[in-house]
C-alpha positions in Angstrom: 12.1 -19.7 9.6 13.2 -16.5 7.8 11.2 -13.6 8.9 11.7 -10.0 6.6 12.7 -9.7 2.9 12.7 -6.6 1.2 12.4 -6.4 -2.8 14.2 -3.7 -4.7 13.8 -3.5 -8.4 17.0 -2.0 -10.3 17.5 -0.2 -13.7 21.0 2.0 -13.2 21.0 2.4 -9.5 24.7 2.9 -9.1 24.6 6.1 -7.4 22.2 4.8 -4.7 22.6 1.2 -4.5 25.4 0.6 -1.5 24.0 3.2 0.4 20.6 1.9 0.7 21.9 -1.8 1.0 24.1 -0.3 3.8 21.3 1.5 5.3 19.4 -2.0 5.3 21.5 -4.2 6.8 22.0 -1.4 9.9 18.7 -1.5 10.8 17.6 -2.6 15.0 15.1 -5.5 12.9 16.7 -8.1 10.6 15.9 -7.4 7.3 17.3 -9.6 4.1 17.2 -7.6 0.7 16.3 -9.4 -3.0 17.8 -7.1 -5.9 15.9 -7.8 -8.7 18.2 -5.9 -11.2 16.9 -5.6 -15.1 20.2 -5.5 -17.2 21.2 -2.6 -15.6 24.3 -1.0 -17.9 25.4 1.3 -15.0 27.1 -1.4 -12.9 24.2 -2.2 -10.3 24.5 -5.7 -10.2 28.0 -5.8 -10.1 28.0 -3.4 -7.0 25.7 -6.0 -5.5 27.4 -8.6 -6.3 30.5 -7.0 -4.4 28.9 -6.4 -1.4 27.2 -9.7 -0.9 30.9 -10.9 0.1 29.7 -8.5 3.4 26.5 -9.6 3.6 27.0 -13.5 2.5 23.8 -14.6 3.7 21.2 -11.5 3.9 21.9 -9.5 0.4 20.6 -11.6 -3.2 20.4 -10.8 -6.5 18.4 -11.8 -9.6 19.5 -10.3 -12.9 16.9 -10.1 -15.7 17.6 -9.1 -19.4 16.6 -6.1 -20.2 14.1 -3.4 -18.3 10.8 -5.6 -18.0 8.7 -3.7 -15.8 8.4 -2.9 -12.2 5.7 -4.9 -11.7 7.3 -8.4 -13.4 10.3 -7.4 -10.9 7.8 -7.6 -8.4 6.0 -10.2 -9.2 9.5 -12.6 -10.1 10.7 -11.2 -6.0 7.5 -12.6 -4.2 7.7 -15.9 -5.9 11.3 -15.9 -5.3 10.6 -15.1 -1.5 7.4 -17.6 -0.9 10.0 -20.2 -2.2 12.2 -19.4 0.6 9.9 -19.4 3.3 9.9 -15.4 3.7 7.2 -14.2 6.3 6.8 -10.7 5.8 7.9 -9.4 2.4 8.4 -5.7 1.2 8.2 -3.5 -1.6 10.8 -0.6 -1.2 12.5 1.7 -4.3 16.2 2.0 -4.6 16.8 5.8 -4.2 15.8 6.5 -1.1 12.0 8.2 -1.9 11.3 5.3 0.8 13.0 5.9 4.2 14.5 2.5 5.5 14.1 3.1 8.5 10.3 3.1 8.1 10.3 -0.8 7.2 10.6 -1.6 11.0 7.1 0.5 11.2 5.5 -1.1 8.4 7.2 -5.1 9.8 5.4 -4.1 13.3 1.9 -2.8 11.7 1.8 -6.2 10.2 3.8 -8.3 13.2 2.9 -6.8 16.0 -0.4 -5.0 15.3 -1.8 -8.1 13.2 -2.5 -6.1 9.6 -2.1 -8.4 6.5 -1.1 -5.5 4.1 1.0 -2.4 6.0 1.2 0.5 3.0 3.4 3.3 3.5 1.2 6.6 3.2 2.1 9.8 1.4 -1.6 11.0 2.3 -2.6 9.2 5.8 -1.9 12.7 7.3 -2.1 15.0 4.9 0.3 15.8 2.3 3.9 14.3 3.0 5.7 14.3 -0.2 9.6 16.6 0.4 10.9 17.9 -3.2 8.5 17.3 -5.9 6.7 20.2 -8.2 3.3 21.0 -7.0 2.6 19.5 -10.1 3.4 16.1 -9.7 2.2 16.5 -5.9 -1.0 17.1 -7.6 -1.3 14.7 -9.5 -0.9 12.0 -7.6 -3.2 13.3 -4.6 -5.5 13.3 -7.0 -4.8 10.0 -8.9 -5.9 8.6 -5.3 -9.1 10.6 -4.9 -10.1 9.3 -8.9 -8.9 5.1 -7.6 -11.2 5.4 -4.8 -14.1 6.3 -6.5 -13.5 4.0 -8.8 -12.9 1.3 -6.9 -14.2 2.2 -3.5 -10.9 1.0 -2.0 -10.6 3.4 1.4 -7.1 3.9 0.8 -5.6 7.6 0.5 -2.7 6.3 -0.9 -3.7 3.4 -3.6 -0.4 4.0 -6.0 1.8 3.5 -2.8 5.0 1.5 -3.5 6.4 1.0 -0.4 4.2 -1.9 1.6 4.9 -5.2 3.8 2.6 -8.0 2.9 2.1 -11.0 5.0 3.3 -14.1 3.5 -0.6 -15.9 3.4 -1.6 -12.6 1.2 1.0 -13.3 -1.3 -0.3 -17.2 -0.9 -3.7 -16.2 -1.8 -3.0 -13.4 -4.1 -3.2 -14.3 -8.3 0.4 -13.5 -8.9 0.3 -14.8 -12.9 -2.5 -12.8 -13.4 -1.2 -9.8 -12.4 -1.1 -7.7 -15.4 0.2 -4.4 -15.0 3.6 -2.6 -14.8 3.8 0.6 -13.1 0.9 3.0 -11.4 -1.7 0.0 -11.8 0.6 -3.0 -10.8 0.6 -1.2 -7.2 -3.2 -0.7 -7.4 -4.0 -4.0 -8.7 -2.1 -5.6 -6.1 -4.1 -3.1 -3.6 -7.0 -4.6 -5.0 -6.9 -7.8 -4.9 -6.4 -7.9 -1.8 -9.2 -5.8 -0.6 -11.5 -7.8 -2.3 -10.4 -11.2 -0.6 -11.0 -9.0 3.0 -7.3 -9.1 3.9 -6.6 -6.6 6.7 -4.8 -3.1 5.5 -3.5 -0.5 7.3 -1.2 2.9 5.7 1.5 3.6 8.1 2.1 7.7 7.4 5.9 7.9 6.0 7.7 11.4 4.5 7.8 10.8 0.7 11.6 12.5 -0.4 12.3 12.4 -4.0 15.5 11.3 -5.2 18.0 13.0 -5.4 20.5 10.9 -7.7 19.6 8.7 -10.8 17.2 9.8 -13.0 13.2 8.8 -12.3 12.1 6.1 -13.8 7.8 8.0 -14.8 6.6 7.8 -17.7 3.6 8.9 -19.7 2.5 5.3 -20.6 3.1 4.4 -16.3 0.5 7.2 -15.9 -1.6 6.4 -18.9 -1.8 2.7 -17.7 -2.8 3.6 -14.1 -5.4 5.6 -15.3 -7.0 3.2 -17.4 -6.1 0.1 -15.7 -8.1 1.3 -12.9 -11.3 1.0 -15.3 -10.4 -2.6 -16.2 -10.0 -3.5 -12.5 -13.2 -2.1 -11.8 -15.3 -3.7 -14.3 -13.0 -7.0 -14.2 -14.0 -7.4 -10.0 -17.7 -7.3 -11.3 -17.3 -10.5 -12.9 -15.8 -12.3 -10.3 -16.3 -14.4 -6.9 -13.8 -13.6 -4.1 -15.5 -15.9 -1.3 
């Protein structure tokens, strides 16, 4: 039975890619890693493909055509993963705003203390976000203050993209339905599985913003999160998650 598999979406990663891959594999828990790279015309994939001769039977890749979204990267990883008999199964980003070595916290919230959901928290403990404007720091604060009002999800950090879920959430989750990309794909996963009573914890991590490759925000990511919240809201009122 295969234990941990961490997903990382791609889109010109080159400067980062070994590095975190590397960082991975030297971990004191056994992690496998999914590259799910979107055309990338950097040379991601064909970094990837290079080092799987290192790491023949832990490093995979799926190439897409064409930047389709975060959250379809997502989305194609855990289906990939439950077909493979994956237990615990990560999000993580490629440039290192996500410390590696915080996936053996988040494998041991879930395996050890029993959580379904283990979301790595910018805002658990305050405010731990290294290098960003005050701005942006802001903003998403506050884009977690406007989700749980909202939705009345207690979770200081619902745009979080660094989580472990248990392989039964994914199971029970609507994974075609999901219908967001960026900001709301993470919130709508959140969701979901709050409102089928699956057990979350935030494990507090230090935030670092990259510092190679370029970020991959948008307006529209932002614009969809805030809306998309809305349709979540009044979408859960319509439906029976007993």
């Amino acid at each position: 039975m295969k234990d941990n598999l961490v997903i990382i979406p791609t889109y010109n990663e080159i400067e980062n890619i070994e590095a975190i891959i590397r960082k991975v594999m030297s971990l004191e828990e056994a992690f496998d890693i999914l590259i799910v790279d979107d055309g990338s015309p950097d040379g991601t994939a064909q970094k990837v493909k290079e080092l799987q001769f290192e790491y023949p039977d832990q490093l995979h890749i799926e190439e897409r055509k064409g930047k389709l979204g975060l959250g379809t990267a997502y989305i194609h990883g855990f289906k990939w993963a439950l077909e493979r008999g994956y237990q615990y199964i990560y999000e993580m980003d490629a440039d290192f705003s996500h410390n590696p070595e915080d996936l053996v916290r988040l494998y041991k919230a879930c395996k050890v203390d029993g959580f379904d959901v283990a979301v790595g928290s910018r805002y658990i403990r305050g405010v731990n976000v290294v290098n960003w404007p005050i701005g942006r720091v802001l903003m998403s604060y506050f884009a977690g203050v406007y989700v749980r009002f909202i939705t009345r999800m207690p979770i200081m950090d619902p745009t979080a993209g660094f989580i472990c879920y248990r392989r039964h959430v994914l199971e029970k989750l609507p994974l075609n339905k999901i219908t967001f990309v960026g900001y709301a794909f993470q919130i709508e996963m959140k969701f979901n599985a709050y409102l089928r009573k699956f057990k979350i914890t935030e494990v507090p991590i230090i935030f670092t913003d990259r510092t190679k490759g370029v970020s991959k925000m948008s307006t529209k990511i932002f614009r969809e999160g805030f809306f998309g919240v809305i349709i979540l809201k009044i979408w859960s009122l319509f439906k029976n998650f007993d």
